[in-house]
C-alpha positions as CSV (number, residue, x, y, z in Angstrom):
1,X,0.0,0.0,0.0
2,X,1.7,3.7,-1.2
3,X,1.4,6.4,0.9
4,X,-1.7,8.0,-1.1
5,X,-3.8,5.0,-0.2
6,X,-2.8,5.0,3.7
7,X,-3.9,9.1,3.3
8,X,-7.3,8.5,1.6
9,X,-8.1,5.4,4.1
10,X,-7.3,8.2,7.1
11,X,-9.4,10.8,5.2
12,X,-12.1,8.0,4.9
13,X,-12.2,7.0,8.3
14,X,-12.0,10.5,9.4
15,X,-15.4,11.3,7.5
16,X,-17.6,8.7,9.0
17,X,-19.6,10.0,12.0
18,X,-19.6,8.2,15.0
19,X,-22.9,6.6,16.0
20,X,-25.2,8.1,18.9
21,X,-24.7,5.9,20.5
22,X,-20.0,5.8,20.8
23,X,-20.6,9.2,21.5
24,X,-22.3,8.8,24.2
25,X,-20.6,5.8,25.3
26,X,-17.1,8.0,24.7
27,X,-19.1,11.1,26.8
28,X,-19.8,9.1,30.0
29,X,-16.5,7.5,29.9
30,X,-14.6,10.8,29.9
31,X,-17.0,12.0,32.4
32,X,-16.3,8.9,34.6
33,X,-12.6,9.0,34.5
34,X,-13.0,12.6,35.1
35,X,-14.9,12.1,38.1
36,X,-12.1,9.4,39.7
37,X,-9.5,12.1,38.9
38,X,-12.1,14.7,40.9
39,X,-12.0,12.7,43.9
40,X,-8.6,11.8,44.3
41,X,-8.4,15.9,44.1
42,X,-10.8,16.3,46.8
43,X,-8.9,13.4,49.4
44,X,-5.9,15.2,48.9
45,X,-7.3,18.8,50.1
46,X,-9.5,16.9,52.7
47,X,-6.6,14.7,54.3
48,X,-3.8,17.0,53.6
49,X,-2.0,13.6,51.6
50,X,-1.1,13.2,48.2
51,X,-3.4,11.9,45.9
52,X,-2.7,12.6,42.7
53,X,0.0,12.0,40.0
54,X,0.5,12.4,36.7
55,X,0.1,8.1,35.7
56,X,-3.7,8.2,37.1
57,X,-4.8,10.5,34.2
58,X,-3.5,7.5,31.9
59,X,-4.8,4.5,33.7
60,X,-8.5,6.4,34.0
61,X,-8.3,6.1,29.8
62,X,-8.0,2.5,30.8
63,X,-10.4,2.1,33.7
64,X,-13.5,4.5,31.7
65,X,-12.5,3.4,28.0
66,X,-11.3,0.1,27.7
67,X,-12.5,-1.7,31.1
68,X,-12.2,-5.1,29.7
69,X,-8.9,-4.6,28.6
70,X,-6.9,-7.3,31.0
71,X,-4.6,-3.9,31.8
72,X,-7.8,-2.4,33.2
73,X,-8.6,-5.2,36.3
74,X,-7.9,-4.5,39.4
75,X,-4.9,-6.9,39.7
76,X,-3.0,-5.0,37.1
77,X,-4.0,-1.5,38.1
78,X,-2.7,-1.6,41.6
79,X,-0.6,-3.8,41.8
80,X,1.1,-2.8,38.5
81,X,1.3,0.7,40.0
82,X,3.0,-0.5,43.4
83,X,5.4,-2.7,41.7
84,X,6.7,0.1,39.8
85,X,6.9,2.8,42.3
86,X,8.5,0.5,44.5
87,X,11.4,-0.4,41.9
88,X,11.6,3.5,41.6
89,X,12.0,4.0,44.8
90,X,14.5,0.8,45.6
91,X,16.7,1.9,42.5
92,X,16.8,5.8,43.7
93,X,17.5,4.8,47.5
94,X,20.5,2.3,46.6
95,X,22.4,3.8,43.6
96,X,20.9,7.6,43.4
97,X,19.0,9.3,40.0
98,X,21.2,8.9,37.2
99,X,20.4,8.2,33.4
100,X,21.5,4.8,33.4
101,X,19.6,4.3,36.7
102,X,15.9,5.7,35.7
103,X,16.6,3.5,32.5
104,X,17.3,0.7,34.7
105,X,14.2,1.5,36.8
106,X,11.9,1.6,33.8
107,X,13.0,-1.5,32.5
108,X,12.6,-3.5,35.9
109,X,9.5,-2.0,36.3
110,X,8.3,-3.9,33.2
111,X,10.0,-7.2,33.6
112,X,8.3,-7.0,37.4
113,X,5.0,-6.3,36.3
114,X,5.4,-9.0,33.2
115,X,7.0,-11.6,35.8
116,X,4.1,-11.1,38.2
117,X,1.2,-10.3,35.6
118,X,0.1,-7.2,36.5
119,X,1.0,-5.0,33.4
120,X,-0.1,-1.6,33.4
121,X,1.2,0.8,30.8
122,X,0.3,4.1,33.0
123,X,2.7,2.5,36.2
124,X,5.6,2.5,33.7
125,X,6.0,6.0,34.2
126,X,5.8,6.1,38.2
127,X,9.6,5.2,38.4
128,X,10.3,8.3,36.6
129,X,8.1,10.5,38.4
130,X,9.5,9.6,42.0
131,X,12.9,9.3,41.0
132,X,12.9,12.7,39.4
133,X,11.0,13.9,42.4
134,X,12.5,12.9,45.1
135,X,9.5,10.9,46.3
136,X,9.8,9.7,49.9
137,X,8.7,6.1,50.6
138,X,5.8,7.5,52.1
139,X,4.7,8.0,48.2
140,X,4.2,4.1,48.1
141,X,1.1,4.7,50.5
142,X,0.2,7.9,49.2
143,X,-0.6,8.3,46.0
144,X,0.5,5.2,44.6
145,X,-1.4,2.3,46.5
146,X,-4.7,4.3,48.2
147,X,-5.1,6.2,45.2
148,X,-4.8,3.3,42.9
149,X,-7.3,1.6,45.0
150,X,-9.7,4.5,44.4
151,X,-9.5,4.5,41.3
152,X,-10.3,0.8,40.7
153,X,-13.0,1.5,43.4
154,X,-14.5,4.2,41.1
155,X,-14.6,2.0,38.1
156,X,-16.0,-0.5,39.6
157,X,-18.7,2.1,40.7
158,X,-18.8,3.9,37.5
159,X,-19.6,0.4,35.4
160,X,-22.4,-1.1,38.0
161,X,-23.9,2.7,36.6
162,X,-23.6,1.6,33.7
163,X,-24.7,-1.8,33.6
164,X,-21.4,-3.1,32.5
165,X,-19.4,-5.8,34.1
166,X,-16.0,-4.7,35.8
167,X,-14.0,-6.2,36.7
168,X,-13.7,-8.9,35.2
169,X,-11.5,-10.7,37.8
170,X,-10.5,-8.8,41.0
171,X,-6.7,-10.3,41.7
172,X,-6.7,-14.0,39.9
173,X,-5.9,-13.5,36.2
C-alpha cells in the first residue's frame, strides 16, 4: 500500500460520524474518568495527603474506555502501579537518579509487572516520576497504593452505573 492510499483510508475513516450511540458511550466515559481524577483531588485537600499524579490520568483512559482490557482489572491496576513505584523508589534509594539508573528502573518496572502479571502501561511512568521527584517512601502509600485503589473502586462504581461488568476478575488472572 503507497502512501496516497494510507492518506485516503485516514481521510475516509476521518469522514464517517460516530454513532449516537459511541458518542455517548465515549461522553460518560470521559466523564467517569474525570470524576475518579475529581476525587482523588478532593482526598488530597480533605486529608492533607497526596493523591494525585500524573500516571492516574492514563490508567483512568484505561479504567473508563477500555475496562475489559486485562490492563484495566484491578490486579494490574494496583498492583502494576505499586510494583513500579516501589522499583523506583529501591533503584533511587540504593544507587541515586542517574540516566543509566531511571533506565534501569523503567525496565525492571516492566520485567516486574510482566513476571508477576500485572501489566499496566500508566505505572511505567511512576519510576520516573519519583525518582525525578525525590518521592519519599511515604509516596508508596500515598498516592500510589490508596489512590490506585480509588481508582479501581470508582470503576467499579462507574460500570455497575452503567450496567457493564467490571471487573472482570479482582486479583486472579
Amino acid at each position: 500500500m503507497n502512501n496516497s492510499n494510507v492518506t485516503e483510508k485516514m481521510l475516509e475513516i476521518g469522514r464517517k460520524r460516530p454513532s449516537l450511540q459511541y458518542v455517548k458511550t465515549s461522553l460518560l466515559a470521559g466523564t467517569g474518568g474525570g470524576l475518579a481524577i475529581l476525587v482523588l483531588a478532593l482526598l488530597e485537600g480533605w486529608l492533607s495527603s497526596p493523591f494525585l499524579m500524573a500516571p492516574f490520568g492514563a490508567s483512568c483512559v484505561i479504567l473508563f474506555a477500555l475496562p475489559d482490557s486485562p490492563l484495566a482489572q484491578p490486579r494490574n491496576v494496583i498492583g502494576g502501579h505499586l510494583i513500579s513505584s516501589l522499583v523506583g523508589l529501591t533503584i533511587s534509594s540504593c544507587v541515586g537518579v542517574h540516566v543509566w539508573s531511571l533506565a534501569l528502573a523503567v525496565g525492571l518496572s516492566i520485567a516486574f509487572m510482566q513476571w508477576t502479571r500485572t501489566i499496566h502501561p500508566p505505572a511505567g511512568a511512576d519510576p520516573l516520576l519519583i525518582m525525578m521527584t525525590g518521592a519519599p517512601w511515604t509516596y508508596l502509600l500515598f498516592p500510589v497504593g490508596l489512590g490506585a485503589v480509588v481508582l479501581v473502586l470508582a470503576g467499579w462504581t462507574y460500570h455497575r452505573t452503567q450496567g457493564n461488568q467490571y471487573p472482570k476478575h479482582w486479583f486472579t488472572s
